[in-house]
Phi, psi and omega in degrees: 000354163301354175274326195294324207290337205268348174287311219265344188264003100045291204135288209307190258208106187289328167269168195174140171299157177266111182222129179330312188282275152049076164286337172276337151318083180257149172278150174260128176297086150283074164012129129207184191283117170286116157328325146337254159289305205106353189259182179266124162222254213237075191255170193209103174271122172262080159301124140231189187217131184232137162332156137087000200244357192046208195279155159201180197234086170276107221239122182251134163220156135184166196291120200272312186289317187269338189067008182291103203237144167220164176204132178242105171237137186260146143333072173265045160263211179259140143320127187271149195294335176243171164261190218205144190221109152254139182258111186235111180281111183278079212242016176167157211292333163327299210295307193297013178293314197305150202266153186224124166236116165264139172280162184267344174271013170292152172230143171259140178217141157236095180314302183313348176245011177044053202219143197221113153311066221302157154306150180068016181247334168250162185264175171309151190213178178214079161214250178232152165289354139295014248187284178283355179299300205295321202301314208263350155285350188281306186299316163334303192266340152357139155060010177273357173291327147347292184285000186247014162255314181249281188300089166275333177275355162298306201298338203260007168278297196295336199307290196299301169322311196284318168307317231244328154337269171337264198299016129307324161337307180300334157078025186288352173206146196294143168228185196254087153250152195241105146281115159229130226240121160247015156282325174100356177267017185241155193225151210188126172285152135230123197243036146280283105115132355281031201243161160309133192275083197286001165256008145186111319202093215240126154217186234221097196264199166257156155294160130294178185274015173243330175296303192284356157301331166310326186251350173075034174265139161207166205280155177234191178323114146288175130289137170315074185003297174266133144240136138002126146318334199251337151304327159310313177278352172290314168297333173300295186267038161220159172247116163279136190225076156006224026310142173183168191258171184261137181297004174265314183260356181053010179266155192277133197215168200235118131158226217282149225213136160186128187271146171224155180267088186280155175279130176062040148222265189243253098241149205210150154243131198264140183227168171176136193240140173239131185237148205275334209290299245230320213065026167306101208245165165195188188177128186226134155248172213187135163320149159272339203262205175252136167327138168297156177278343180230167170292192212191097184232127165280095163264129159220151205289137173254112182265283208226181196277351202289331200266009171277002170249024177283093159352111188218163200208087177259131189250190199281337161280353187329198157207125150305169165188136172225064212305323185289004160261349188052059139290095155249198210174093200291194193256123170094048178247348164249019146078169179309117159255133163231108213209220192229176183277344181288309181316308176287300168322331186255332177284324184281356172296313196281336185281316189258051183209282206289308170253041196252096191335307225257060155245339172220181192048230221290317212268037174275151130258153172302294185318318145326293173327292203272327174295330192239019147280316156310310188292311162305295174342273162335289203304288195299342164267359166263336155323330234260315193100019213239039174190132170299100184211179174246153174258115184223157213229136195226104177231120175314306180302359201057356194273003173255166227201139158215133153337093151336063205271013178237352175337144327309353195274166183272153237218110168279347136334299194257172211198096192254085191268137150240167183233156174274135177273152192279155173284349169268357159300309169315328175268338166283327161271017158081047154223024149297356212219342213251117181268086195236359170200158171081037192302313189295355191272000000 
C-alpha cells in the first residue's frame, strides 16, 4: 500500500480518469494468498474515476499455481442523498447486453421465479445482465457435488432452479429485472439514450434508518426544526457555512448555505460548494417551502438566443422535457439547479453526451456514438438560437421556476398549467404514507 500512500502525499489526485495513454496509471501489486489453493499469488489495485460511477477501485488477482483468477469492483466515492431502484423490462436477447455496474449494497430481484440476490452477499461487478444471470448460476452451483451426496433432494431443486435461471437467457418469454441500490451507487445502461428508455423504469427512494445503518450512516447534531421568527430572518442575511467533501475529489470542502427570495415566486435555499483540491465548483437547490397542493408544468416557447439568460430554478423532483428532439429527463437526474436556461441546457449536454461512459473504449458503437453526438449538436443550436422548441420543466412538487422577462404583465412565451398530481406522483414524493392530523388515533 506505499505507492498509494507516497501518491497521496504528492499532493496528487489518488483516482485518475481512465485513459489509455496514462503511463503513470499504474495498477498497485499486492502479494497475497489465493483462497483456492493456499499458495501465493497476484492482486493488482487500480483507482479510477468512471463517469455516473464517482471513483472506484478496480481489483484483480490471480493465481500463478492454480490459474485461479477473480475481478472486483468497489465504489470509493460518497454515498448518494437517495437510493436508486432500475426496473428493466427483458424482451429480447438484445436486451441481455446492457452493461450493469452493481454495488455490494445492491439486491438483484426476478420477480417472475421469485428469486433476490440479498445485498452484501456479491461483491460489486461492471458487468451485462447476462454477466449477471451466468454470476448467479455460478453461485447456485457452487458445492453441489457435495450436496448430491447428503442433500439430493435439496441438490436436485437447486438443479431444477438453475435450468430455469439458464433459460431466461433464451428471452422466450418477457421477464422482470429489479436492481436496487440504497447506496445509490449502480447504474443501468440505457441504449436508446438520449431518448427515453420505455423498457425501463428508474427511481429515486429515501432510505430507511436500517438501510442507512447498513451503509454505516447514522444522524448527527440536527438543526433545530422550529426557529424563532427572528432566527429565520437572521438566516436571510447571513451565508452558513459547513464542512463537507467535494463530489469529484472526495477532499474535504466547505459549503455555503443561504435562503433567498425569488421575485414573484418563492423563497428556496442555494447551497454551493467549491473545492480548493481539484476547482471542482457545484450548486444545488432545495425549497424553503412545503410542497404545493397542486403540480406545477412550465412551457416556454424558446424564439431567439435572448431567452438562454432567462433566470430558472429546477428543484429536484422536476422532469425536463423537449419534445421536438423527444427528449425527456426523469426528476433528480440533474439534481436541484438555480441557474440560467443557457446553465441547464449545457448541464444536460454534459450528462448525456461529454460524460457519458458507454462513448469510449470497449463499450462505444459508431451508431451510438454518432446519435448522440447529433443530439449535443441539436443542444448547441438551440442555445444558439438557431432552432424553434419548447422547454417544459414538469413538477409534481410545484417548486420549480423560469423567469417572467415581461414581469408583472403576463410573458406570451411562457405558458404555466397546474394539475392535481396522480398517485403514482404522490407516492414519489412520499405523500400517500404522510399522517398530518389525528397522531393520537
Amino acid at each position: 500500500m506505499s505507492i498509494i500512500h507516497e501518491e497521496s502525499v504528492r499532493g496528487g489526485s489518488m483516482f485518475r480518469d481512465i485513459n489509455a495513454d496514462d503511463e503513470d496509471s499504474q495498477p498497485t501489486e499486492i502479494e497475497s494468498m489465493c483462497m483456492n489453493c493456499h499458495e501465493d499469488g497476484m492482486t493488482r489495485l487500480l483507482l479510477s474515476k468512471i463517469p455516473f460511477f464517482k471513483e472506484v477501485i478496480v481489483s484483480s488477482f490471480r493465481c500463478d499455481h492454480c490459474h485461479w483468477s477473480n475481478t472486483e469492483i468497489q465504489s470509493a466515492g460518497r454515498i448518494q442523498d437517495q437510493g436508486i431502484r432500475y426496473t428493466v423490462k427483458i424482451r429480447s436477447k438484445q436486451d441481455l447486453d446492457r452493461e450493469v455496474v452493481r454495488s455490494d449494497s445492491a439486491i438483484t430481484k426476478i420477480p417472475e421465479l421469485d428469486f433476490e440476490v440479498p445485498a452484501y452477499t456479491q461483491k460489486g461487478s461492471l458487468s451485462t445482465i447476462e454477466g449477471l444471470l451466468d454470476r448467479a448460476v455460478a453461485a447456485l452451483q457452487q458445492d453441489q457435488a457435495v450436496r448430491r451426496a447428503e442433500f439430493p433432494d435439496l441438490a436436485l431443486q437447486i438443479d431444477e432452479f438453475v435450468h430455469k435461471l439458464q433459460k431466461l437467457k433464451h428471452v422466450e418469454e418477457e421477464f422482470t429485472l429489479i436492481i436496487e441500490d440504497p447506496s445509490g451507487n449502480s447504474f443501468v445502461e440505457n441504449p436508446v439514450a438520449p431518448q427515453k428508455d420505455e423498457a425501463m423504469t428508474v427511481t429515486h427512494f429515501t432510505r430507511t434508518v436500517d438501510q442507512d445503518a447498513q451503509l454505516g450512516l447514522y444522524p448527527e447534531n440536527q438543526l433545530e426544526e422550529e426557529k424563532t421568527e427572528n432566527n429565520l430572518e437572521a438566516m436571510r442575511g447571513e451565508v452558513l457555512k459547513f464542512k463537507t467533501n467535494c463530489p469529484e475529489c472526495n477532499v474535504p470542502a466547505s459549503t455555503n448555505m443561504k435562503l433567498v427570495q425569488i421575485p414573484h415566486f418563492k423563497e428556496v435555499i442555494i447551497m454551493a460548494t467549491n473545492c480548493d483540491d481539484c476547482g471542482h465548483r457545484t450548486n444545488e437547490v432545495k425549497s424553503g417551502g412545503a410542497t404545493e397542493a397542486l403540480g406545477t408544468k412550465i412551457t416556454l416557447h424558446v424564439t431567439d438566443a435572448s431567452d438562454m439568460s432567462r433566470d430558472l430554478l429546477k428543484s429536484e423532483t422536476c422532469g425536463i422535457l423537449i419534445p421536438e428532439l423527444e427528449f425527456e429527463l426523469g426528476m433528480a437526474a440533474v439534481g436541484g439547479k438555480f441557474t440560467t436556461l443557457e446553465g441547464l441546457l449545457t448541464n444536460i449536454k454534459d450528462l448525456i453526451v461529454s460524460k457519458n461512459p458507454f462513448l469510449c473504449g470497449d463499450s462505444s458503437t459508431s451508431d451510438r456514438s454518432e446519435k448522440l453526438q447529433q443530439f449535443g449538436a441539436k443542444i448547441d443550436r438551440i442555445m444558439a438560437g438557431e432552432m424553434d422548441v419548447h422547454i417544459i420543466l414538469d413538477d409534481p412538487a410545484g417548486n420549480s421556476y423560469i423567469q417572467n422577462v415581461y414581469a408583472p404583465d403576463p410573458d406570451p412565451e411562457l405558458t404555466i398549467e397546474k394539475y392535481t398530481r396522480t398517485y403514482e406522483q404522490n407516492e414519489d414524493l412520499g405523500l400517500n404514507d404522510m399522517k398530518t392530523e389525528g397522531y393520537a388515533e
